[in-house]
MMTF fields as JSON, N, C-alpha, C and O atoms, coordinates in Angstrom:
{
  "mmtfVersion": "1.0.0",
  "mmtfProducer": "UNKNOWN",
  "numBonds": 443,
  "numAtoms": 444,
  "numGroups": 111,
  "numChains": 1,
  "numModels": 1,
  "chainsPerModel": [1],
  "groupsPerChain": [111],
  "chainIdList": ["A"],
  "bondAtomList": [4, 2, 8, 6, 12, 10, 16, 14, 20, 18, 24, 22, 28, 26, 32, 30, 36, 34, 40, 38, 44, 42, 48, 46, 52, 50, 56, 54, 60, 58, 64, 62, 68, 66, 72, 70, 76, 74, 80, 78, 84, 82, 88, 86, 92, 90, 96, 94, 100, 98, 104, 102, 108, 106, 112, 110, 116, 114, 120, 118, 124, 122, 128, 126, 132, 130, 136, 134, 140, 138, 144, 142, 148, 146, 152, 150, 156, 154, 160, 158, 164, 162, 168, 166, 172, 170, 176, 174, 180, 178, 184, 182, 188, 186, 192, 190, 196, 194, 200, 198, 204, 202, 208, 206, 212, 210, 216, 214, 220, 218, 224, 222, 228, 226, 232, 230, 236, 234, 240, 238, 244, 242, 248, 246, 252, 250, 256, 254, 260, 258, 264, 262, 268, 266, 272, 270, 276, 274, 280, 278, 284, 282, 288, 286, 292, 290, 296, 294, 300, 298, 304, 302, 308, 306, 312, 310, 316, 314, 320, 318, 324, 322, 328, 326, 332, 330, 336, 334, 340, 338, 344, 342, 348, 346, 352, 350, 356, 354, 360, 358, 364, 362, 368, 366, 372, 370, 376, 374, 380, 378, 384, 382, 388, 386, 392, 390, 396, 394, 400, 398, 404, 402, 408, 406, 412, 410, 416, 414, 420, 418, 424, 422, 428, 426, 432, 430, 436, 434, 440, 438],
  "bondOrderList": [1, 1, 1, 1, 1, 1, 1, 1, 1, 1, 1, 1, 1, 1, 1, 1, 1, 1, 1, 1, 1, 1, 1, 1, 1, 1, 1, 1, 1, 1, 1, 1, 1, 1, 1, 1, 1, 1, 1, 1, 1, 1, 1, 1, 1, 1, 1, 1, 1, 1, 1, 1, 1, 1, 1, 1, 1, 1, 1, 1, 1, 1, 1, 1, 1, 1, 1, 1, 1, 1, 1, 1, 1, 1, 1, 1, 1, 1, 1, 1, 1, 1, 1, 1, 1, 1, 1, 1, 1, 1, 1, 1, 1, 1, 1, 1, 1, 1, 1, 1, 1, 1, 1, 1, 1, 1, 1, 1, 1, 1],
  "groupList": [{"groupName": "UNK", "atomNameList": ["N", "CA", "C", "O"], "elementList": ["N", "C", "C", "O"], "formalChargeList": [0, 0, 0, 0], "bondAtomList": [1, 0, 2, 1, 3, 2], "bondOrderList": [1, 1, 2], "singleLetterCode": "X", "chemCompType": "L-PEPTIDE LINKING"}],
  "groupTypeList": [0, 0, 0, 0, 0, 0, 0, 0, 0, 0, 0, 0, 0, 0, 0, 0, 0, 0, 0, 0, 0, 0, 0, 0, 0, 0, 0, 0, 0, 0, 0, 0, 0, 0, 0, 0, 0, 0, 0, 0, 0, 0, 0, 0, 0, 0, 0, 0, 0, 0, 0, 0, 0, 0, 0, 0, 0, 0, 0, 0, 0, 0, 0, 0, 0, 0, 0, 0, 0, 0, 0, 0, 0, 0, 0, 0, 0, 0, 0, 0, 0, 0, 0, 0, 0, 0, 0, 0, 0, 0, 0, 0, 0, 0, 0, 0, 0, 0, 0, 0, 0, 0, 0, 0, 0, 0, 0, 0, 0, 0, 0],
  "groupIdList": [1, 2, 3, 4, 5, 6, 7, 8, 9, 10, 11, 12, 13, 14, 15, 16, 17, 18, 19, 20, 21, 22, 23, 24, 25, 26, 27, 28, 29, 30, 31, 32, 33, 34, 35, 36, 37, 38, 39, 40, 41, 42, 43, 44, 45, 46, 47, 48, 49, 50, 51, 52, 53, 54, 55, 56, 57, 58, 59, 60, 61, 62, 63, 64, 65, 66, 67, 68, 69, 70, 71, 72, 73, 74, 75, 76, 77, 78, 79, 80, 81, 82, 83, 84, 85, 86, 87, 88, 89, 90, 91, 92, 93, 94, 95, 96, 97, 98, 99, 100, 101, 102, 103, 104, 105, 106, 107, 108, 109, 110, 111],
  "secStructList": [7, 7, 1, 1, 6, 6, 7, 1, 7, 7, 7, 1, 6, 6, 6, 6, 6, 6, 6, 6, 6, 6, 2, 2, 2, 2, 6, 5, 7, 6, 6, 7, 7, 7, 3, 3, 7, 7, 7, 3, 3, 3, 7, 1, 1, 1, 5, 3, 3, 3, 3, 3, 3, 3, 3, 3, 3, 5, 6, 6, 1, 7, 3, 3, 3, 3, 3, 3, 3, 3, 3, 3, 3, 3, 7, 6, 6, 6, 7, 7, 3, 3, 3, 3, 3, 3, 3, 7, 7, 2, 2, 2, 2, 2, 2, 2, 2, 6, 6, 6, 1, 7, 7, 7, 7, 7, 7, 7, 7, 7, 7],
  "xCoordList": [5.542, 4.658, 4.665, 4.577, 4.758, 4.865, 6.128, 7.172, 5.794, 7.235, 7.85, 8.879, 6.789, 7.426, 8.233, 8.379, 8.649, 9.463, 8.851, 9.213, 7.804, 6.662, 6.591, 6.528, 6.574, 5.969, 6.848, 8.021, 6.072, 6.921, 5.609, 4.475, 6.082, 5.193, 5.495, 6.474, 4.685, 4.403, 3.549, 2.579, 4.468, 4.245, 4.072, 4.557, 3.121, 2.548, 1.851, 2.406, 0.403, 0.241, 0.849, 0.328, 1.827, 2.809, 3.639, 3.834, 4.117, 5.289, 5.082, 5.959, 3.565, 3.073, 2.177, 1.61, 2.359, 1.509, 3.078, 3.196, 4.309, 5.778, 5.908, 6.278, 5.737, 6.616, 6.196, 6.914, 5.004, 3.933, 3.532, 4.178, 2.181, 1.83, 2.877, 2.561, 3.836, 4.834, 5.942, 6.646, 5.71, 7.029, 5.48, 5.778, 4.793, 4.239, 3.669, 3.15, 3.731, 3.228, 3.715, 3.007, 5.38, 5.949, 6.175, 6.5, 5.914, 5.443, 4.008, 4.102, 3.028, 1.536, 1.297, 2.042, 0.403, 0.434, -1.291, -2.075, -1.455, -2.281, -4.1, -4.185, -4.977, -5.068, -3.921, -4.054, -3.172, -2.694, -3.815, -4.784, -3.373, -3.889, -4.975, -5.009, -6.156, -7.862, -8.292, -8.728, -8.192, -9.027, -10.713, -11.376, -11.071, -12.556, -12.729, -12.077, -13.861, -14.374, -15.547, -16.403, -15.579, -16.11, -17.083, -18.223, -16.745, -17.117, -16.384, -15.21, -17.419, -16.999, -18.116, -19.347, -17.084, -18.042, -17.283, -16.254, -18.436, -18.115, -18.204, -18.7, -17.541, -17.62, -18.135, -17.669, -18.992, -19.82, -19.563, -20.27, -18.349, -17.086, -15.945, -15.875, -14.749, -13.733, -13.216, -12.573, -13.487, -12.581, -13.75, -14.968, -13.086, -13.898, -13.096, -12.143, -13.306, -12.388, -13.086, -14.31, -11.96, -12.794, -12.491, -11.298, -13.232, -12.161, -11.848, -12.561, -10.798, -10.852, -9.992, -9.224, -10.299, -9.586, -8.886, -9.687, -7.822, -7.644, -7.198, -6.62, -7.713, -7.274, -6.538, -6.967, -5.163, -4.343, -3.547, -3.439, -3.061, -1.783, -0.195, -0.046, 0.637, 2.084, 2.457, 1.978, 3.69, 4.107, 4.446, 4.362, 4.806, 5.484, 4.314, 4.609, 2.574, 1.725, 1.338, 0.459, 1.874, 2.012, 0.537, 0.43, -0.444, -1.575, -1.415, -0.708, -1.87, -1.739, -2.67, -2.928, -3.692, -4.914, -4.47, -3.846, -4.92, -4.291, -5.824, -6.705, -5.99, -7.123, -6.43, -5.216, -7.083, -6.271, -7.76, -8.897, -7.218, -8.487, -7.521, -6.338, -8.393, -7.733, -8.929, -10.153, -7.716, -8.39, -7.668, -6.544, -9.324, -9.363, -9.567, -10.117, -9.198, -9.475, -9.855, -8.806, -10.675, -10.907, -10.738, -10.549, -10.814, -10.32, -11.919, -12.543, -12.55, -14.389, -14.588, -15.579, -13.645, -14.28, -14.794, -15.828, -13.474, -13.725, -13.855, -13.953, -13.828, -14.345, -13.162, -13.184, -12.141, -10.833, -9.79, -9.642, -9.274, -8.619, -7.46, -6.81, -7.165, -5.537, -4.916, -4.179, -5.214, -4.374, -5.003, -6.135, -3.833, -4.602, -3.456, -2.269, -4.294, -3.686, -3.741, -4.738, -2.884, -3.428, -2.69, -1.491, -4.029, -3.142, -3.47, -4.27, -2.987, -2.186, -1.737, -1.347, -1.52, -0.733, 0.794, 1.357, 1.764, 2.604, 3.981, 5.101, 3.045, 4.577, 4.048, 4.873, 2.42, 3.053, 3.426, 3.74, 3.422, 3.313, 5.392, 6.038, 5.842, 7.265, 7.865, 8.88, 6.918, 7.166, 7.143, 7.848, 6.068, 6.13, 6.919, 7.151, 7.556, 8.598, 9.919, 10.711, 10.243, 11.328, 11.375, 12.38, 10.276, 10.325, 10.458, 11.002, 10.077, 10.102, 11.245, 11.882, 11.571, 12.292, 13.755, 14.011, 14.918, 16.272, 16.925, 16.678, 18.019, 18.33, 19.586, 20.516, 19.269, 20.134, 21.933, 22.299, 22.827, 24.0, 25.039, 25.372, 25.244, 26.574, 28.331, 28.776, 28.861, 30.594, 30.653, 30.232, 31.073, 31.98, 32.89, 33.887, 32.547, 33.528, 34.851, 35.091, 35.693, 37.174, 37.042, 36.562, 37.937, 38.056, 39.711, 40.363],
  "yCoordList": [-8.957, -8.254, -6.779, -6.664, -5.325, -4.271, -3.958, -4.564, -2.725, -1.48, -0.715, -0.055, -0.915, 0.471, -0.66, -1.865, 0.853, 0.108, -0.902, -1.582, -0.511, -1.231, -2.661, -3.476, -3.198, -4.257, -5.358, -5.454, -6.335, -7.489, -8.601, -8.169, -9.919, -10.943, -10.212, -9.549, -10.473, -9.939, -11.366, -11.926, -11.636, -13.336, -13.285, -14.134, -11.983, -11.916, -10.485, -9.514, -10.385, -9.302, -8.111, -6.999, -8.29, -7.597, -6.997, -5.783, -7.835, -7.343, -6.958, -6.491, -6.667, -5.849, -4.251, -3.363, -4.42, -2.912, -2.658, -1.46, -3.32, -2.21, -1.931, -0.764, -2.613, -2.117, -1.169, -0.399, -1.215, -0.226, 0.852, 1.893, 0.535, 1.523, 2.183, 3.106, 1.542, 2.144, 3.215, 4.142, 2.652, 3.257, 4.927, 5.961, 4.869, 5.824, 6.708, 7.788, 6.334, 7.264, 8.357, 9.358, 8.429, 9.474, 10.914, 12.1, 10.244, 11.293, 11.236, 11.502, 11.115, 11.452, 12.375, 12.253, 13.473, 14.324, 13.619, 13.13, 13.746, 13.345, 13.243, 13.806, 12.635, 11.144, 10.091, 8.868, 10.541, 9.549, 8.944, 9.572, 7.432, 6.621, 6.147, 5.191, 6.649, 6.025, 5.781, 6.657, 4.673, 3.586, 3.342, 2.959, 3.658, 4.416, 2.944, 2.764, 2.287, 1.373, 1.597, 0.714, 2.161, 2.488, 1.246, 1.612, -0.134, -0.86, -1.982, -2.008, -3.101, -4.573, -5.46, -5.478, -6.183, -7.238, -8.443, -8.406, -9.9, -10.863, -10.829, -9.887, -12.213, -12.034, -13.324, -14.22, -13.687, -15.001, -16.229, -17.064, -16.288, -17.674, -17.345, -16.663, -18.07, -17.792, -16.384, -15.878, -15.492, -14.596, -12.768, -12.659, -12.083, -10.648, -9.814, -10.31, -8.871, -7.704, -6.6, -6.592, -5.308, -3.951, -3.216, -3.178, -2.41, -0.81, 0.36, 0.842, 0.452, 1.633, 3.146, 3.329, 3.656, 5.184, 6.109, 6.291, 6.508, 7.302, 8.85, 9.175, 9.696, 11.067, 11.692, 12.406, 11.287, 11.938, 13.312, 13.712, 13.896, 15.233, 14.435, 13.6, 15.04, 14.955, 16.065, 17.176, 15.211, 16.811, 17.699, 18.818, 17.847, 19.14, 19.533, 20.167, 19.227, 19.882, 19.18, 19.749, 18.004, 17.593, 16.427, 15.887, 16.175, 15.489, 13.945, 13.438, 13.466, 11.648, 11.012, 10.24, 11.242, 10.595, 9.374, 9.432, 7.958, 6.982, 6.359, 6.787, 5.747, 4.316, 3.322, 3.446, 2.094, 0.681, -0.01, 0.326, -1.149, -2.2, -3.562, -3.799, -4.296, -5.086, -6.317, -6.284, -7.738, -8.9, -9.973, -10.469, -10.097, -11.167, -12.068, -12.701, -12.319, -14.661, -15.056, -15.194, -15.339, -15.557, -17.201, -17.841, -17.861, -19.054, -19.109, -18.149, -20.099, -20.665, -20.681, -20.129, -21.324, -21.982, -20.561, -20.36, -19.9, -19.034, -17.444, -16.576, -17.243, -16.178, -15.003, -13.91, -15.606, -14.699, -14.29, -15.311, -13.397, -12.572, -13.472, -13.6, -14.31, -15.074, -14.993, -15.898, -13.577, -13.218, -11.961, -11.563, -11.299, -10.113, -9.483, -9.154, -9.529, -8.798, -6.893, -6.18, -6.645, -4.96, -4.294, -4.31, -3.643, -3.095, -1.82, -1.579, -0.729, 0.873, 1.67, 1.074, 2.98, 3.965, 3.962, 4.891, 2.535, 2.89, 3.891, 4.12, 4.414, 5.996, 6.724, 7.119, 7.014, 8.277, 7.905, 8.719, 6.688, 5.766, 6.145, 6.889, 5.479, 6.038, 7.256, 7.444, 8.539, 9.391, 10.298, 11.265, 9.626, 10.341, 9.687, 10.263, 8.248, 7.92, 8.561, 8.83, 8.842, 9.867, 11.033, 11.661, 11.64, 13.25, 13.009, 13.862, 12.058, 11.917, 11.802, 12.565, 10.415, 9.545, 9.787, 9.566, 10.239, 10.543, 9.434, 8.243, 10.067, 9.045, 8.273, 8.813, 6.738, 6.052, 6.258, 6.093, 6.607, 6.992, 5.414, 4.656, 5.323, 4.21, 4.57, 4.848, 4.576, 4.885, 4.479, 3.448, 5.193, 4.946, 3.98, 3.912, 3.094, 1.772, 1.708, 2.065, 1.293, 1.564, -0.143, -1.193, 0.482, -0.743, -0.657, -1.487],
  "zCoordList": [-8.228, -9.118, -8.741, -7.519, -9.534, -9.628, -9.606, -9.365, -9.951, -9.864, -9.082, -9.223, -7.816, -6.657, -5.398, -5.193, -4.705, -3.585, -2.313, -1.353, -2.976, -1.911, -2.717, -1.796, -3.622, -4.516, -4.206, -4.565, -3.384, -3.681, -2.492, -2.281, -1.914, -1.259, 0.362, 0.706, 0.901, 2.53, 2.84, 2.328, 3.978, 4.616, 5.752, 6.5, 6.317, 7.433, 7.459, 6.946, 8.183, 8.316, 9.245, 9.148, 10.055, 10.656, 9.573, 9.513, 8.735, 7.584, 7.046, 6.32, 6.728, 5.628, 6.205, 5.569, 7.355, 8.052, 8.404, 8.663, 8.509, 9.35, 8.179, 8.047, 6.984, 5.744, 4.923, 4.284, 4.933, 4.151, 4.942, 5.063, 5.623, 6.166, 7.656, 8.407, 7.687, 8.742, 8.132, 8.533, 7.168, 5.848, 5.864, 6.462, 5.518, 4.838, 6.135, 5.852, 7.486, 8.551, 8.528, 8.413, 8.66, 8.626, 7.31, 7.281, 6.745, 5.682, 5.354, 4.155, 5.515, 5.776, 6.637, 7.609, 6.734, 8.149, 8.568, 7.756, 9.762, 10.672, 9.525, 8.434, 9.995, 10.141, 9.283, 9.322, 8.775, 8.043, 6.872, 6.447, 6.442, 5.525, 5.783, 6.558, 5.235, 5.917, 4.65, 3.902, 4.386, 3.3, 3.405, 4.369, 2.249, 2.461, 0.849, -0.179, 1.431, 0.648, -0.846, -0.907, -1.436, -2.593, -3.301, -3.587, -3.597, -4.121, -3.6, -3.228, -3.631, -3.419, -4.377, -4.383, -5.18, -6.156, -5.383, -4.709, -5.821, -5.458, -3.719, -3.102, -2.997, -1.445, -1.767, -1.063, -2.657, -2.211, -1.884, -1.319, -2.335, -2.127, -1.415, -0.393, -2.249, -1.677, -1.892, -0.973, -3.333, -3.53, -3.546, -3.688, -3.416, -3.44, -4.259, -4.859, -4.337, -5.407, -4.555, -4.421, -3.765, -3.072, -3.672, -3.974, -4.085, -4.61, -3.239, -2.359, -3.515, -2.084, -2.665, -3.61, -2.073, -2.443, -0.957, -0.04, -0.821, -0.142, -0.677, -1.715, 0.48, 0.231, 1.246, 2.152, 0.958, 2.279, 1.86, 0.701, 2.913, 2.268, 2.961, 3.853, 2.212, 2.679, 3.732, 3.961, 4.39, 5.658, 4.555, 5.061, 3.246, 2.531, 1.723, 0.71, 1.997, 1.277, -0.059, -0.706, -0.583, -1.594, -1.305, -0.203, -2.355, -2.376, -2.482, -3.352, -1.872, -2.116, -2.109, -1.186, -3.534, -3.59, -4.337, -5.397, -3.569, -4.444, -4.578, -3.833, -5.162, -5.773, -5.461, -5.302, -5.304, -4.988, -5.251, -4.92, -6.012, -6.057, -5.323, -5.566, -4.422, -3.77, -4.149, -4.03, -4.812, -4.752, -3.623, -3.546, -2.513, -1.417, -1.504, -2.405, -0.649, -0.556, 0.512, 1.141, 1.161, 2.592, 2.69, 1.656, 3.984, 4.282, 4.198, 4.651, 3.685, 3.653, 5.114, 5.594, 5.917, 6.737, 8.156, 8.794, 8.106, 9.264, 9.008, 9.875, 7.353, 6.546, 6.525, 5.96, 7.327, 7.691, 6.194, 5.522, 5.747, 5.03, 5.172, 6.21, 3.654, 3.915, 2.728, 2.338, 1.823, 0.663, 0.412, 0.688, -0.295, -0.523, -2.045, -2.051, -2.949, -4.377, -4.315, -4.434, -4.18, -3.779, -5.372, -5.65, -6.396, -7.063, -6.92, -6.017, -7.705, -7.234, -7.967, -8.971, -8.059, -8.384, -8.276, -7.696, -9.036, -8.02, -8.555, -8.098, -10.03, -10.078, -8.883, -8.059, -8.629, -7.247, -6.022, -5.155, -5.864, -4.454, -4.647, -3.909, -5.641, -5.872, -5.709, -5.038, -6.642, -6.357, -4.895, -4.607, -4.078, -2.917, -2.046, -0.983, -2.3, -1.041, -1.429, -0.526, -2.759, -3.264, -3.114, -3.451, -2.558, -2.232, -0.879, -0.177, -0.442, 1.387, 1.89, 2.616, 1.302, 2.091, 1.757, 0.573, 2.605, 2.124, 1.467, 1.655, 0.462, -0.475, 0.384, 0.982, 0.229, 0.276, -0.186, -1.35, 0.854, 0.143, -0.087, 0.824, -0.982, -1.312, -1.306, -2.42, -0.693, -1.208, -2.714, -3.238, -3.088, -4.288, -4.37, -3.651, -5.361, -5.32, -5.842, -6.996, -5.097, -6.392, -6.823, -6.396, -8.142, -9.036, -9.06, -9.695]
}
């Protein structure tokens, strides 16, 4: 589900903080990515919905205010986080790993 280079299933929370937020350290300048909680509906069962917003800068000065509404699922029994729907901005989430991140080069294929 989504469009950016980020979008796809993460089958551990390790794979999803190297891939994401590891991918995005280096082009963030200091604090980095601080997810600031705005709203939370639901919680009362299994599922919640948060809204969160960050306001970070790029090392080249460039702004990276994203919104994200994230729908949770906690396990009932031990109230622990065991899914997480994260949706997003993701043309600028694209656009800023394309201004960042150097382009992938391919050889030219002969036919």
């Amino acid at each position: 589900m989504g469009t950016s280079p980020m979008s796809k299933r993460y089958d551990s929370l390790e794979a999803f903080q190297k891939e994401t937020l590891g991918r995005l350290k280096p082009i963030l300048k200091a604090p980095g990515l601080i997810l600031k909680v705005h709203n939370v509906v639901g919680g009362d069962d299994e599922w919640a919905t948060a809204e969160l917003k960050a306001d970070a800068e790029c090392v080249n000065g460039q702004s990276y205010k994203m919104s994200y509404a994230w729908v949770i699922r906690f396990e009932p029994d031990s109230q622990m986080i065991v899914q997480v729907r994260a949706y997003l901005d993701t043309n600028l989430l694209t656009r800023t790993l394309q201004d960042h991140e150097a382009p992938v080069y391919s050889a030219p294929r002969e036919f």
